[in-house]
C-alpha positions, 0 to 999 in steps of 0.5 A, spaced: 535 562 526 532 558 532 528 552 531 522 555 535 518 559 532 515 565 536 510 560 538 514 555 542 513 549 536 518 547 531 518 551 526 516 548 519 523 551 515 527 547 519 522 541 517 524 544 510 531 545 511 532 538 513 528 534 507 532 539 502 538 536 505 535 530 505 535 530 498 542 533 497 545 526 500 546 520 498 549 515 504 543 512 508 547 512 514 548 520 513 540 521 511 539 516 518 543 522 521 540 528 519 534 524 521 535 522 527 538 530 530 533 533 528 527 528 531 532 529 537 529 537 538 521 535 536 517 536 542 512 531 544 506 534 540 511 534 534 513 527 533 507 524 530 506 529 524 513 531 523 515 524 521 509 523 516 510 529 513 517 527 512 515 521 509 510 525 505 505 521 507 501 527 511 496 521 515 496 514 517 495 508 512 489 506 516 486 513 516 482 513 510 480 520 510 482 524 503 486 530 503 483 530 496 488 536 494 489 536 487 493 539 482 488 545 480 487 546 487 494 547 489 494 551 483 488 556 484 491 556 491 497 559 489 495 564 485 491 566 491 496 566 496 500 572 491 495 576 493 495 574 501 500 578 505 505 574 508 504 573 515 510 575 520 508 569 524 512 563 522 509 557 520 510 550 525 510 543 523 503 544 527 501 549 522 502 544 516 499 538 520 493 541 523 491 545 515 491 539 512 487 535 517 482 541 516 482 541 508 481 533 509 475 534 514 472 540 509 465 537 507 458 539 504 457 544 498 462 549 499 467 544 500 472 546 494 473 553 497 473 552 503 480 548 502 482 553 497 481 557 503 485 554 508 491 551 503 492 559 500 492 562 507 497 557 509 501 558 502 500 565 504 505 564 509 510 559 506 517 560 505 518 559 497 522 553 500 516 551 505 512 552 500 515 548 495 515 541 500 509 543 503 506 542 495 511 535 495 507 533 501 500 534 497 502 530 491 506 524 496 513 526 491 518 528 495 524 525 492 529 525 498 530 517 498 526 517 505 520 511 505 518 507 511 524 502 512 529 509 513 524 512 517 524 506 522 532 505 522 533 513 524 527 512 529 531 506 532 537 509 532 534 516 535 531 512 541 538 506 542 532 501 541 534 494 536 531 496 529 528 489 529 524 492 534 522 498 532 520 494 526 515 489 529 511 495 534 509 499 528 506 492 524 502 492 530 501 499 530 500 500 523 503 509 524 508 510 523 507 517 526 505 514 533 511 508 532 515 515 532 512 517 538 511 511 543 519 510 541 521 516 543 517 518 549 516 511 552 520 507 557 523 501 552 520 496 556 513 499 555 514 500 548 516 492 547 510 491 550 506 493 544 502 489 541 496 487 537 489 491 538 482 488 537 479 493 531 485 496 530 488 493 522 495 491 522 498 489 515 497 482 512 503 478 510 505 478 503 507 471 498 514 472 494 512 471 486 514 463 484 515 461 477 514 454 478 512 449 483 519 446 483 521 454 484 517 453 491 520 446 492 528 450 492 526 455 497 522 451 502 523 444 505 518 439 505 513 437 506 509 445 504 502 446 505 499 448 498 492 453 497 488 454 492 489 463 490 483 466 489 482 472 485 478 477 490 480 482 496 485 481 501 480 481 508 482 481 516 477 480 520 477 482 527 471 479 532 470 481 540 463 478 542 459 479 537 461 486 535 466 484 528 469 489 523 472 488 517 479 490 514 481 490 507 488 489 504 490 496 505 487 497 512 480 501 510 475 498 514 469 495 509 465 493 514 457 496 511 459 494 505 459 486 506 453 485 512 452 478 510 460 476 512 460 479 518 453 475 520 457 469 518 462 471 522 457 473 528 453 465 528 460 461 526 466 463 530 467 459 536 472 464 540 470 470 545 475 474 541 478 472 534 482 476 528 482 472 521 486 473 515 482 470 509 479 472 502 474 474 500 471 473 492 464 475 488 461 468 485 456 467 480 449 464 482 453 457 480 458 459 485 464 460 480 468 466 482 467 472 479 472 478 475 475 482 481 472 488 479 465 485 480 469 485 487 471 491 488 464 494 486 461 491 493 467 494 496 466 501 493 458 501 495 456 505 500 449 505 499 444 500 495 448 495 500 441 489 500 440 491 493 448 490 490 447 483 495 443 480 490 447 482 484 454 481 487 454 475 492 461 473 496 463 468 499 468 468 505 474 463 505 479 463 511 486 461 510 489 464 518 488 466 524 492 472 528 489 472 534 485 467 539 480 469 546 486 474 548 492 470 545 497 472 540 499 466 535 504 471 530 509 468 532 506 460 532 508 457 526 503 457 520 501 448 521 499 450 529 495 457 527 492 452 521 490 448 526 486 452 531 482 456 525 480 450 524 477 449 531 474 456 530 472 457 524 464 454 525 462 452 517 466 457 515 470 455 509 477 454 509 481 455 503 482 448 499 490 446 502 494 439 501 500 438 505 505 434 500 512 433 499 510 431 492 511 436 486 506 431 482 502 432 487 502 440 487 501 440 480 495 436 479 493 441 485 495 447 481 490 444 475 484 443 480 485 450 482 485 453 475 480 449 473 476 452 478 477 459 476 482 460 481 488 463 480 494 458 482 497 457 488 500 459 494 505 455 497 507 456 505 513 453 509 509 449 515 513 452 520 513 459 517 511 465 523 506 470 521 510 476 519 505 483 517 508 486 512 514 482 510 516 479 505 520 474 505 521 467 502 516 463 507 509 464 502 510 464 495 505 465 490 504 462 484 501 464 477 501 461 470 501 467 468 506 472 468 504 479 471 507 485 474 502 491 479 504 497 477 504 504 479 501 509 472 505 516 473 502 519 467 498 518 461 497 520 454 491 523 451 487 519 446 486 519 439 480 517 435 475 513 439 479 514 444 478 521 444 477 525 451 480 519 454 487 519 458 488 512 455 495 511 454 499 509 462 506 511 463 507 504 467 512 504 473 516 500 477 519 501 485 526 503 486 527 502 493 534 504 492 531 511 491 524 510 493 522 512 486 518 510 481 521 508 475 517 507 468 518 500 464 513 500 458 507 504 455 500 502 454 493 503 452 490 495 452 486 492 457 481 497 459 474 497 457 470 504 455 467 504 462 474 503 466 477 508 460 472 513 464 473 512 470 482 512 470 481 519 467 476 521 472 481 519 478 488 520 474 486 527 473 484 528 481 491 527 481 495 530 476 501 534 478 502 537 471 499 537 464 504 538 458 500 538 450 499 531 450 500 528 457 498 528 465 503 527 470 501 525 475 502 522 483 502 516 484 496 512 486 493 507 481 497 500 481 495 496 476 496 489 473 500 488 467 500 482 463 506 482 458 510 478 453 517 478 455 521 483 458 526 487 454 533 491 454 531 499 454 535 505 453 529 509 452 527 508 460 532 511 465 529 503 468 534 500 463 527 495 461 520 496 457 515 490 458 514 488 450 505 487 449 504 490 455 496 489 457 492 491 464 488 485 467 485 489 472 486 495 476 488 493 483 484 499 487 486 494 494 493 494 493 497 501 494 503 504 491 508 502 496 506 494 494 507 495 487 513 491 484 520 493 484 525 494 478 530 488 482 523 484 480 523 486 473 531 484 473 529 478 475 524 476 471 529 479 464 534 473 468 529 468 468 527 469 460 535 466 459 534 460 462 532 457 455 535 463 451 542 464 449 544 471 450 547 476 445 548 482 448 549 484 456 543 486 461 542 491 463 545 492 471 
């Protein structure tokens, strides 16, 4: 069969034909193979949207429109779709790409149906094997061992371009869709070129987890720069003569939810153009921080924005700058864009920071911190490059106590005064091997009644499949655990299970690719032996 549909596109079997071989293989250099043969005959339209819908993804991280498609939707869907005629035209790459987009943009009263519509139609075309990795791209589950780390190997190797790269353009443009695109259709030296747009959010560098200031001290040469780490959100600010945006952690833009930042933005800063990276956290009138669901409050609040001012006040710190009157300072180190945030923040606070090459000294920092209701630390090599996206050993943080974020894959249904309620989380941890999320423990502590309520609104959005007693569900919602040790496990295909396990707060701000990974929960296991002998083999 040709590759070509009667229409001239990529048949969407082939897309299918190829995911499934995906699947069916183990080595990475083959997965990157297949891959890359099969971008090699996409047209230029198809780039884009076939590379996310092979990663599962269906839209753009910063694209923050909804598919909202959940599992009583597919299921309606499909019981409507076997009572569709199955068309004679072929389905495209195309085809799946531009029905998601028109679901996605359905809006008003009749929008549920009119999404059950669109999505029956174009099941009512499928293959049975379409329609299977059509509805794995719908829930994000397409457990073939492709993520976002494969995908840029195999779009390097198909466009004879050096990873490093590839790897570095897609930060600043943040799709990998478009990075597909621009690698394959650009001349290489244009595609190097590439580089950070103003109001066009990149990923934040990301902090490894230290367990102990001396940890810190072992991975960075001193003297190393110490701030203190604030429980709130995560904000890149972009600013352009007096037209300012703001981006949360997951590249959303909450700009109308917090006027009040982007005043102090507009009357302080001191460059023509600028991007920031800081910190944003709910204060009390004494100025003490707030939980971070008072936080998450504002950044949810669409309208009643003056009145959740007053209830919800927040204060901005700055901690680095990006981007200063048209020049790029990623690549200067951190001491250097220290200095200038400094020089251009106006009366904007910067976040409190000693330079010391004492370890005395960090600790009775860490204490300040705390004391102020803080979280700890972060810790930052002096001469460290600004990496988005990476992690790496440059950043540290560093909390008393120990906790994991978490990504719930099912929930059990409560009991007793937690009837009604999906109160029991399934807690899983990333296998970046594999690109699955494995569970390590349960847990029904934590959550309050009302966070009781609302985890069971937005789990059962995205329910994948419901038993007698449990949702399964995509995984969406990563929360932070705070546990008492971590245990060996043959319950768990993991290997471990966190002993008491409890939520802390619910991480709206981070996404399931930032969760935790099994490697750290091995390592955490490790660590717990430094001060105990051993009595049995670790899990490997």
């Amino acid at each position: 069969m040709s590759w070509l549909s009667t229409s001239g596109q990529t048949a969407f079997r082939k897309l299918a034909e190829l995911c499934e071989e995906l699947a069916a293989t183990s080595g990475r250099n083959d997965k990157k193979r297949l891959i890359s043969t099969f971008l090699k005959h996409l047209r230029s339209g198809e780039i884009s949207p076939a590379v996310l819908l092979i990663v599962g993804t269906v839209f753009p991280e910063q694209d923050s429109k909804p598919l909202d498609a959940g599992y009583q939707l597919v299921s309606k869907s499909l019981h409507r779709s076997g009572q569709l005629r199955l068309l004679d035209r072929p389905l495209t790459a195309l085809d799946v790409r531009n029905t998601f987009e028109a679901m996605a943009d359905s809006s008003g009263k009749r929008s549920r149906q009119k999404k059950e519509e669109l999505f029956a139609s174009l099941m009512g075309r499928a293959t049975e094997l379409e329609r299977k990795w059509i509805v794995k791209d719908v829930f994000g589950e397409m457990q073939h061992g492709v993520g976002e780390g494969l995908m840029l190997e195999a779009i390097a190797e198909t466009a004879a371009l050096d990873v490093a790269t590839v790897r570095r353009t897609h930060m600043f443009l943040g799709d990998l869709g478009e990075t597909a695109h621009l690698a394959l259709t650009q001349d290489k030296k244009e595609f190097q070129r590439v580089g950070l747009s103003l109001f066009r959010p990149i990923k934040p560098m990301l902090a490894e987890m230290a367990y102990s200031i001396e940890e810190v001290f072992d991975g960075i040469s001193p003297p190393i720069a110490f701030e203190f780490k604030f429980d709130g959100a995560r904000v890149q600010i972009h600013e352009s003569r007096g037209r300012v945006r703001v981006f949360s952690r997951r590249l959303s833009d909450v700009t109308d939810s917090i006027p009040e930042i982007v005043e102090l933005i507009k009357e302080n800063v001191k460059s023509s153009t600028a991007v920031f990276d800081g910190e944003l956290i709910a204060v009390s009138g004494d100025g003490r921080p707030l939980p971070f669901q008072d936080l998450m409050r504002r950044f949810r609040r669409i309208r009643g924005v003056e009145e959740a001012q007053e209830r919800v006040p927040v204060k901005l710190y700055l901690f680095d700058m990006l981007y200063d009157d048209g020049k790029l300072l990623i690549d200067l180190p951190y001491l250097r864009r220290w200095e200038i945030l400094l020089a251009r923040r106006g009366a904007i606070e910067a976040a409190p920071r000693i330079v010391t090459s004492s370890a005395e000294e960090a600790e009775r920092f860490m204490r300040q911190s705390l004391d102020a209701g803080h979280e700890g630390l972060m810790a930052k090599d002096l001469n460290s490059p600004y990496q988005p996206g990476s992690r790496g050993k440059k950043w540290f943080k560093i909390k008393p106590a120990e906790t994991l974020d978490l990504v719930i894959v099912a929930a059990d249904w409560g009991y007793g005064r937690r009837t009604g309620w999906l109160s029991n989380y399934h807690l899983a941890a990333l296998d970046e091997s594999t690109g699955q999320f494995e569970v390590v423990g349960k847990t029904f502590k934590g959550l309050t009644d009302s966070e009781f309520e609302w985890m069971t609104r937005k789990l059962q959005e995205v329910k994948v499949s419901e038993d007698e007693h449990t949702v399964h569900v995509r995984p969406a919602v990563v929360v932070e655990v705070a546990f008492g040790e971590v245990q060996r496990s043959s319950r768990y295909r993991s290997g471990a299970a966190l002993r008491f396990a409890r939520i802390t707060r619910i991480r709206e701000d981070k996404s399931p690719t930032e969760a935790d990974t099994i490697e750290r929960v091995k390592a955490l296991h490790e660590k717990q032996f430094r001060a105990k002998g051993r009595l049995e083999a670790d899990y490997r």
